[in-house]
KEMIVEX-288831 format. One line per 5 residues: their letters; for each residue z, x, y of N, C-alpha, C. Coordinates in steps of 0.1 Angstrom, whole numbers. Each point is the difference from the previous one (the first is absolute). Layout:
# KEMIVEX-288831
A> Z X Y Z X Y Z X Y  ...
END
This chain:
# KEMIVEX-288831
XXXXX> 0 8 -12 0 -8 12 0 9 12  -8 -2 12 -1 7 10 11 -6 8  6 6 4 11 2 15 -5 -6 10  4 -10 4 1 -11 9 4 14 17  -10 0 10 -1 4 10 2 -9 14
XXXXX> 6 9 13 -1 -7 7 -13 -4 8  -2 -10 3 -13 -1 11 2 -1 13  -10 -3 6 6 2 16 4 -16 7  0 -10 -9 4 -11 2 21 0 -3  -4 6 -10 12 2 -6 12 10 14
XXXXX> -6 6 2 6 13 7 1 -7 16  -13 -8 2 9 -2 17 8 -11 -3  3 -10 -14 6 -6 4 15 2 -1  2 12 -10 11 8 1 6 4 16  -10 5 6 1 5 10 4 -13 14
XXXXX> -2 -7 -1 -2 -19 10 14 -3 -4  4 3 -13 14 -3 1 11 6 3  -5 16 0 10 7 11 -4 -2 11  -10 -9 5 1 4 15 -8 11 2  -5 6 0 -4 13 0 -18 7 1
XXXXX> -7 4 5 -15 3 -3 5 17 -1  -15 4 -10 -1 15 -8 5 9 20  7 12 -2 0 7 11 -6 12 1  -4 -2 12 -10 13 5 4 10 -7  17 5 9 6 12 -2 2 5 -12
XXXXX> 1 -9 -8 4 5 -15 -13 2 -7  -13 -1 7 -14 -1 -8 -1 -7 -13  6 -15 6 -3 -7 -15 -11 -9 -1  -5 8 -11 -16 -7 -7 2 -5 -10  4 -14 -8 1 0 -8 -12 0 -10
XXXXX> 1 5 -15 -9 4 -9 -2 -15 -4  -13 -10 -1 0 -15 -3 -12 -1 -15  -5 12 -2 -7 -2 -8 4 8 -17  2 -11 -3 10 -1 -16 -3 13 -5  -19 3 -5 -6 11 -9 2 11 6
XXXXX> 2 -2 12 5 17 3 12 2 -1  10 -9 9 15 3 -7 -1 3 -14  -1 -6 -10 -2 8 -12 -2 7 -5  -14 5 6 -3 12 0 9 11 4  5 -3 9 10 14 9 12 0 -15
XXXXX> 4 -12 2 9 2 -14 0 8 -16  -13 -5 -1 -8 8 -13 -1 11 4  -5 9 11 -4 14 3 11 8 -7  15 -7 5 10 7 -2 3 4 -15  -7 -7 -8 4 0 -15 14 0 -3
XXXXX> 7 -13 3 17 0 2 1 -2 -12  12 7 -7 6 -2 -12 15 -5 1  5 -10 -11 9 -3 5 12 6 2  4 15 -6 9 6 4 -4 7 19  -5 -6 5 -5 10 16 2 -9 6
XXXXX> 5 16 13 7 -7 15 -12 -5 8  -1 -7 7 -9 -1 15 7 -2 8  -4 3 12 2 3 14 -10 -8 7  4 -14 7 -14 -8 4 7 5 21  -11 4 6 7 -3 15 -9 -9 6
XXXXX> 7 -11 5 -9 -7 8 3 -13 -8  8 -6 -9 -1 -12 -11 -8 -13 7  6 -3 19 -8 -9 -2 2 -16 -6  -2 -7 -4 5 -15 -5 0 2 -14  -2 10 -8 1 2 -13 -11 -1 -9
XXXXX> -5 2 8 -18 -5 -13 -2 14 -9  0 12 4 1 11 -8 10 1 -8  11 -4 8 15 6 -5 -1 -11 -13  -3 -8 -5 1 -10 -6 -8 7 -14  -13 6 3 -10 5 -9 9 14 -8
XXXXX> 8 6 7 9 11 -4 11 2 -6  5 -10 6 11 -9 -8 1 -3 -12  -15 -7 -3 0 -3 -15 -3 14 -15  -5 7 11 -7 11 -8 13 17 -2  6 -2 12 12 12 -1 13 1 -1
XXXXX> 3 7 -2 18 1 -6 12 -6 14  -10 7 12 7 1 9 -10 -3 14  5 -4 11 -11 0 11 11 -1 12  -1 13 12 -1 5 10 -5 -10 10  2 -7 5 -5 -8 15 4 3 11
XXXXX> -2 10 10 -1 1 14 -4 -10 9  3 -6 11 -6 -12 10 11 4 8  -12 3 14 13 -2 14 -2 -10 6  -7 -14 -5 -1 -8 8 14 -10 -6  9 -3 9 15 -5 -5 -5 -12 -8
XXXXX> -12 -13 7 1 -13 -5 -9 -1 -12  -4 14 -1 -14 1 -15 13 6 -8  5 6 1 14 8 -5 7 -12 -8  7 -9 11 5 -10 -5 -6 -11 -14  -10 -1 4 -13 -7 -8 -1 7 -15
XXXXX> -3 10 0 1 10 -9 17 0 -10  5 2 8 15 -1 -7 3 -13 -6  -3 -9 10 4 -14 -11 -14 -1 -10  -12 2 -1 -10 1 -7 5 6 -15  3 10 4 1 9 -14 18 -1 -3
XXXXX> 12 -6 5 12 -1 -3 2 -1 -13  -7 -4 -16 0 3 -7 -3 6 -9  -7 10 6 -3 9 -7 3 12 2  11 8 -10 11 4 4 -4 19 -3  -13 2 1 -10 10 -2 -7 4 17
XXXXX> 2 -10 7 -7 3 12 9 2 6  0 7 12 9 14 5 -11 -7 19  7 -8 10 -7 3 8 7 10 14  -7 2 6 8 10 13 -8 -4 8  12 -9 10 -6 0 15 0 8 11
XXXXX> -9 8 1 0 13 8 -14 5 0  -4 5 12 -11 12 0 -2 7 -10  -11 3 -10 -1 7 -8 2 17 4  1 3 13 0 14 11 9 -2 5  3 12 1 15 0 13 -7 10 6
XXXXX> -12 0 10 -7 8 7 -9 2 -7  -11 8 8 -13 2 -6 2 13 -13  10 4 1 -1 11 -10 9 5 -12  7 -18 -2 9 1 -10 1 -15 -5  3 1 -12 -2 -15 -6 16 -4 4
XXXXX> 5 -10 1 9 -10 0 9 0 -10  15 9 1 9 2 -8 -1 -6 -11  1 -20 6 3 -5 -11 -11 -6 -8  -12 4 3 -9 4 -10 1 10 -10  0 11 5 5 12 -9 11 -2 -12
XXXXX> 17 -6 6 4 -2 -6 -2 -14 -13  -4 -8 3 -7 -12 -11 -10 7 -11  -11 11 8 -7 -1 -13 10 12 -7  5 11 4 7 9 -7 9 -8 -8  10 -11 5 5 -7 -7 -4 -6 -12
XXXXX> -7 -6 0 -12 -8 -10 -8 5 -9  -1 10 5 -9 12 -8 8 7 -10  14 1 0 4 10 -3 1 -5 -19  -6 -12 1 5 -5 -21 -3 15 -8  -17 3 -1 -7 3 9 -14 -9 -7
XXXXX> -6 -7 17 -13 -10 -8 -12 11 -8  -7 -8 -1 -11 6 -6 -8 7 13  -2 -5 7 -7 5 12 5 -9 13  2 7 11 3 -7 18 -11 3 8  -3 -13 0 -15 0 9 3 -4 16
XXXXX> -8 -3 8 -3 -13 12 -13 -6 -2  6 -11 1 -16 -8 -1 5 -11 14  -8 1 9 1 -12 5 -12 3 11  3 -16 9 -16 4 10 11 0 12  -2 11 6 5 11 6 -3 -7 16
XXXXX> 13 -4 8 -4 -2 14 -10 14 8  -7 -4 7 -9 13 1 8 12 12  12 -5 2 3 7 16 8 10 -10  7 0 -14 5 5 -6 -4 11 -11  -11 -1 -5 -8 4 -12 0 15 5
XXXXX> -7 4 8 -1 16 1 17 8 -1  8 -4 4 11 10 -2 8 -7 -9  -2 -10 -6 3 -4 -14 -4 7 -14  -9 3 0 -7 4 -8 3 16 -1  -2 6 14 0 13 1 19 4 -1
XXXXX> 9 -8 4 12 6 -3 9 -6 -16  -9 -8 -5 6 -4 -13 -5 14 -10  -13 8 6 4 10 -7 14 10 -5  2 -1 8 11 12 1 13 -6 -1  4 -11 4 15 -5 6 0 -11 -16
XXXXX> -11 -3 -7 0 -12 -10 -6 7 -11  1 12 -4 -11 5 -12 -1 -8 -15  13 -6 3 -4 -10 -12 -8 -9 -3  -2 -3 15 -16 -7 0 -10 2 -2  -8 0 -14 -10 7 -6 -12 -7 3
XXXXX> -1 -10 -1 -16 -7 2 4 -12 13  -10 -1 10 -2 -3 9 -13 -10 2  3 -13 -3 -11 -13 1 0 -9 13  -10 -1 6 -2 -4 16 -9 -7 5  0 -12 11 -11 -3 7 6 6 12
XXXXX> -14 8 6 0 6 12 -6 -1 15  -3 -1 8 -11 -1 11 -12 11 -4  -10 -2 -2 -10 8 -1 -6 13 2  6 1 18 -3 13 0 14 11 -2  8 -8 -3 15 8 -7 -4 5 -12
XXXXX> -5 -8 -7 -8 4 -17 -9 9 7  -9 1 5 -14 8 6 12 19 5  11 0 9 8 8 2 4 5 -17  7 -2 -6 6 3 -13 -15 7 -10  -12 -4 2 -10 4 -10 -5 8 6
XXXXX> -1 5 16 -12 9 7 0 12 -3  -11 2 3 -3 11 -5 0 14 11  2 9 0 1 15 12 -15 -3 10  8 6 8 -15 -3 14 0 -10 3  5 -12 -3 -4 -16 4 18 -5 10
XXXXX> -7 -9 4 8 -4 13 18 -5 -5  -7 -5 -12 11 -4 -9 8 3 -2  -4 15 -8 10 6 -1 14 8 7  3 0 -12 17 5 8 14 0 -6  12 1 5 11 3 -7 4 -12 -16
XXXXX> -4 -10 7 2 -9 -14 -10 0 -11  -17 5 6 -12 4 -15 9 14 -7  1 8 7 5 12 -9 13 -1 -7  9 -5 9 14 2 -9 -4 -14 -14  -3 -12 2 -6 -10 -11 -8 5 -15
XXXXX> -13 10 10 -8 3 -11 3 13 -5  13 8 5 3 12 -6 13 -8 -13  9 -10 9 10 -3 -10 -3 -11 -14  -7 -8 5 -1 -9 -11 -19 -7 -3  -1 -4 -9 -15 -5 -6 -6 -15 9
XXXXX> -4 -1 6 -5 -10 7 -16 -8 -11  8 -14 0 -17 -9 -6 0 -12 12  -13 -2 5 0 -13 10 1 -13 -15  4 -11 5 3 -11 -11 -10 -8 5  1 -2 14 -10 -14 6 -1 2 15
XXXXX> -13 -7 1 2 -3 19 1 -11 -2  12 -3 14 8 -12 4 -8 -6 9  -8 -12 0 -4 -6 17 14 -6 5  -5 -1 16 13 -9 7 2 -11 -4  -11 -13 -7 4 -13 -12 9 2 -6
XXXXX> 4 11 -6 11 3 -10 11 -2 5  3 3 15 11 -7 3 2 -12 11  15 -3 2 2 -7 13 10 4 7  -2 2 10 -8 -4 7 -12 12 -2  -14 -1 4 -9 11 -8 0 9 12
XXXXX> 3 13 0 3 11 6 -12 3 6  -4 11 9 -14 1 6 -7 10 -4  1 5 -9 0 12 -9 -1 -1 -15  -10 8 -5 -1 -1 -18 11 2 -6  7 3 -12 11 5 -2 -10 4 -16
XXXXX> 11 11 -5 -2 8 -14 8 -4 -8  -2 1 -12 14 0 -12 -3 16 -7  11 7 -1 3 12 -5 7 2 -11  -1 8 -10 16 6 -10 -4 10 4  17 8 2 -1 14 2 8 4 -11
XXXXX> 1 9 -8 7 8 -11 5 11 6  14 3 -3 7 12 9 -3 11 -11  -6 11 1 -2 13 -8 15 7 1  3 3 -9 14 8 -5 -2 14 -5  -11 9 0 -1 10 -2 -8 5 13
XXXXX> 1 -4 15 -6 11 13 11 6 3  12 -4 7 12 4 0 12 -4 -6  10 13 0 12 -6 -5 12 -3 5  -1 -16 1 11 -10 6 -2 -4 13  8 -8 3 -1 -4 16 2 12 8
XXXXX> 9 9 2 -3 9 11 -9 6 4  -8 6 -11 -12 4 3 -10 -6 7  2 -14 -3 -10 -12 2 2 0 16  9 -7 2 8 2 18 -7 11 9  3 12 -5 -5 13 6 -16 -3 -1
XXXXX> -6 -2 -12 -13 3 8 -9 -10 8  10 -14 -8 -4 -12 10 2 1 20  13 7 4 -2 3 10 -8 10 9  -1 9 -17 -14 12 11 -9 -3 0  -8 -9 -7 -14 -6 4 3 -12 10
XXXXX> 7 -6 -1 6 -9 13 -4 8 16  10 13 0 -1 8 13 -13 12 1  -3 3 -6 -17 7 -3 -8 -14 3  1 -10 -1 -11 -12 6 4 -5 12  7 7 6 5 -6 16 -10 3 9
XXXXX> -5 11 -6 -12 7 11 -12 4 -9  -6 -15 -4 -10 2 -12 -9 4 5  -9 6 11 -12 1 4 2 13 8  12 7 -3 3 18 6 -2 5 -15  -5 11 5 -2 11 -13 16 2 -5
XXXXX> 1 5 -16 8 1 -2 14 11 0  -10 12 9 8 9 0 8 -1 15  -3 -12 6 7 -4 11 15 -12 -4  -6 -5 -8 11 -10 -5 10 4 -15  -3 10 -6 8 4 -7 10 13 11
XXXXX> -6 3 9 7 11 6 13 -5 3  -4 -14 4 11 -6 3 12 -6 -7  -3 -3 -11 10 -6 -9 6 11 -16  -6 14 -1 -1 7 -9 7 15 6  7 4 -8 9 15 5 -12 7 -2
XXXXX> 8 14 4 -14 10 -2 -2 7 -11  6 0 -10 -4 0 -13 -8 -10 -8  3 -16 5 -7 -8 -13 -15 -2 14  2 5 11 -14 3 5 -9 5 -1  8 14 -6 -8 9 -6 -3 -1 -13
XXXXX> 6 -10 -8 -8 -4 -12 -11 -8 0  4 -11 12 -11 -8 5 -16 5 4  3 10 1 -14 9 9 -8 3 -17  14 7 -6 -7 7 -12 -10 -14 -6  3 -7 -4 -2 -13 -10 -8 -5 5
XXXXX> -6 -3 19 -8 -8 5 -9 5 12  -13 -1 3 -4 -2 9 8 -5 14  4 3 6 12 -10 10 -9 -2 14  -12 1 5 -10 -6 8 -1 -18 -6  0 -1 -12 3 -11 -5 6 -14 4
XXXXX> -7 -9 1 16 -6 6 5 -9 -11  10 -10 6 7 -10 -14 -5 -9 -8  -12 -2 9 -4 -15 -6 -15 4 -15  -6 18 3 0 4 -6 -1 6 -16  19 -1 5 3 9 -17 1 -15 -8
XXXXX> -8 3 -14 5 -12 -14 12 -1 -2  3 -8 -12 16 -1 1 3 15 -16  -8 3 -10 1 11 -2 8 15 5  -6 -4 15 0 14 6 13 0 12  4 -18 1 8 3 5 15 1 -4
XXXXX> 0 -3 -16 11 4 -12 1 14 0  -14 8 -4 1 13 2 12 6 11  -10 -5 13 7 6 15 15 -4 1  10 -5 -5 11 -12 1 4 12 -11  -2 2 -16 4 10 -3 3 9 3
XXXXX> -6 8 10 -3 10 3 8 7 8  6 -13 10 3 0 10 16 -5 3  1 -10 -6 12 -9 6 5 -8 -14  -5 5 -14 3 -4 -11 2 12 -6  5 10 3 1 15 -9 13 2 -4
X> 10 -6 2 14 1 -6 4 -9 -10
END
């Protein structure tokens, strides 16, 4: 029997009885078309011993499809009256874990009491801790990029995205695209596109295409979160001044030793947008990953 989804009849009227229309600030789109929520679901290949991490829940239409399929499920929402909604929705089911709160506590760290839930939750230990959800879009880039390091338990990463967000994460060196989130993405973990999303797919329909993504966290580039941290912030600050040669912008953030390794190892006329992500694991090694 297929899983009964929400629609978008279903959802504003959820929404009409809080009082309430989707809010800007929180970039809420809801997902209204059944086969792709499904879809995002299935990407994940949930088994039922595995955690998820949904941010963004929303009136519950996903969280509902996750629910049935995993041990455990993670719900983030800062919207208080979708929060509420959500809490009495799922009150019996004594598997769903929600948190009202920012999934961020700033742009560059996930939200304590995220952290502590999935570590919590995680700890039986599941078969696998994913995120699957469709991702407010104001949130997705330093979601993504700090659950590396601060959440490593989070191994696979299932998503609808805004388009040219997915277009950032896949680009390729030389292109406009590129930049700190294509390299540290396509150096740390395996990227497959799943689907393109039109704006029909949601409601209210956004003005922009959206992507569906799995990302797979690779567990043999570095070892552990620290490492991860460190080189995530050096390609972070080496792209502050993506269009200066590189021997101008490593001058500045590199002692004169791992400079002088920098020289040995690279061209440094070069600039950031330049180096592959290959080369810039090498340079990170070389440099600011040697201990």
């Amino acid at each position: 029997m297929i899983a009964h989804v929400q629609t978008k009849t279903e959802i504003r009227a959820a929404l009409d009885s809080l009082g309430i229309r989707p809010q800007r600030r929180f970039g809420q789109h809801f997902l209204i078309d059944g086969n792709l929520m499904r879809r995002l679901a299935d990407c994940a290949e949930i088994g039922e011993r595995d955690t998820i991490l949904e941010v963004g829940g929303g009136t519950g239409g996903l969280t509902d499809l996750l629910a049935a399929r995993a041990a455990k499920v993670i719900v983030a929402e800062i919207d208080h009256a979708l929060a509420g909604l959500l809490r009495d929705r799922f009150a019996d089911r004594q598997h769903v874990c929600l948190i009202e709160a920012d999934a961020l506590a700033g742009k560059n760290r996930i939200a304590p009491a995220v952290i502590d839930a999935v570590i919590e939750l995680a700890a039986a230990p599941p078969d696998r801790t994913a995120l699957v959800a469709n991702l407010p879009y104001a949130v997705a880039t330093p979601l993504l990029m700090n659950l590396l390091h601060e959440l490593p338990v989070v191994e696979r990463f299932c998503f609808t995205i805004q388009r040219d967000v997915a277009e950032r994460i896949q680009a390729a060196p030389g292109t406009k695209a590129y930049g700190p989130l294509s390299v540290t993405l396509q150096t740390l973990t395996d990227i497959h596109r799943v689907a393109r999303v039109s704006p029909s797919a949601f409601w209210p329909p956004p003005t922009v295409e959206s992507s569906m993504l799995r990302i797979d966290v690779r567990h043999d580039v570095l070892p552990g979160p620290e490492p991860i941290a460190r080189f995530v912030a050096f390609v972070r600050e080496a792209f502050l001044h993506r269009r200066k040669m590189l021997k101008h912008t490593l001058s500045r953030i590199l002692d004169e030793r791992a400079f002088a390794a920098a020289a040995d190892l690279l061209d440094l006329t070069r600039r950031p947008e330049d180096l592959p992500p290959p080369e810039w694991l090498d340079l990170a090694r070389r440099t600011v990953l040697t201990d």
